[in-house]
N, C-alpha and C positions, 0 to 999 in steps of 0.2 A: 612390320618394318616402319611404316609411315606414325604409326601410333609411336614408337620410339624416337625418332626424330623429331616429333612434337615436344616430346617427352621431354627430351635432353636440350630441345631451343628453352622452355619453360625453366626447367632445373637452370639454363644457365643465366637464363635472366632474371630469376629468382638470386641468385648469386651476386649479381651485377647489381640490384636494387640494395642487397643487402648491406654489401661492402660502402657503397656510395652512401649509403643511412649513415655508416659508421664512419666514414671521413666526416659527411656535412656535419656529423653532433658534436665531430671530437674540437677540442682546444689548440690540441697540438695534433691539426691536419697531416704534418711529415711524417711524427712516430706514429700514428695511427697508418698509414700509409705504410712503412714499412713494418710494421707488426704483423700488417694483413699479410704483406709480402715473406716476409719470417712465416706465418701462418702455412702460406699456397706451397712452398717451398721444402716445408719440412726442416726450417729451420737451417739448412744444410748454409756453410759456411762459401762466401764467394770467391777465395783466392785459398789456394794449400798455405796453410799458416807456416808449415815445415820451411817452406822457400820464402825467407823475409828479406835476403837479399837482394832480389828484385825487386822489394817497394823503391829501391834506391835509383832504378832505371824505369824514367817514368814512361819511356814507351810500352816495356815488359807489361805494366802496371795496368797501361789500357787497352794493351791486347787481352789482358787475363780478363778484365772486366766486361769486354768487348765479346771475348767468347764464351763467357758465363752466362751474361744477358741475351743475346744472340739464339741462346737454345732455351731458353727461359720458358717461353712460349710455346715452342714443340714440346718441351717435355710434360706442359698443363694439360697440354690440348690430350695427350699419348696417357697421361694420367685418370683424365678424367672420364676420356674413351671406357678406359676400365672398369670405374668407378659404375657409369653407365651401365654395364653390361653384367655386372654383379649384385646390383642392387636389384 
């Protein structure tokens, strides 16, 4: 147990080194930024494209965003637990 928690601080810092390599080298810091974030993500889209009506209600707009980003984090953390545990 303790050997796996080493494990997975390492793996995640290994992670953390990586990504930061790939911002400080890139040109364009932001897209490199969100590519990683495209990357962690799976690509998965932030707002249901189907309801575009609501981009017109900009409260709507940053609650969606608000609760997309919100679980951003939990579902890394819940992913990578996995990831962990299979490898």
């Amino acid at each position: 147990m303790k050997y796996c928690k080493i494990l997975s601080s390492v793996i995640r810092a290994a992670k953390k080194m990586y990504y930061d390599s790939l911002i400080q080298k890139s040109t364009n810091k932001v897209k490199t930024t969100w590519d990683i974030v495209k990357s962690l993500t799976n690509n998965k889209t932030v707002i249901n494209k189907t309801n575009t009506q609501d981009f017109n209600n900009t409260q709507k707009t940053a609650n969606a965003f608000n609760q997309y980003f919100s679980t951003v984090a939990e579902k890394l953390i819940k992913n990578s637990s996995k990831e962990n545990y299979t490898n």
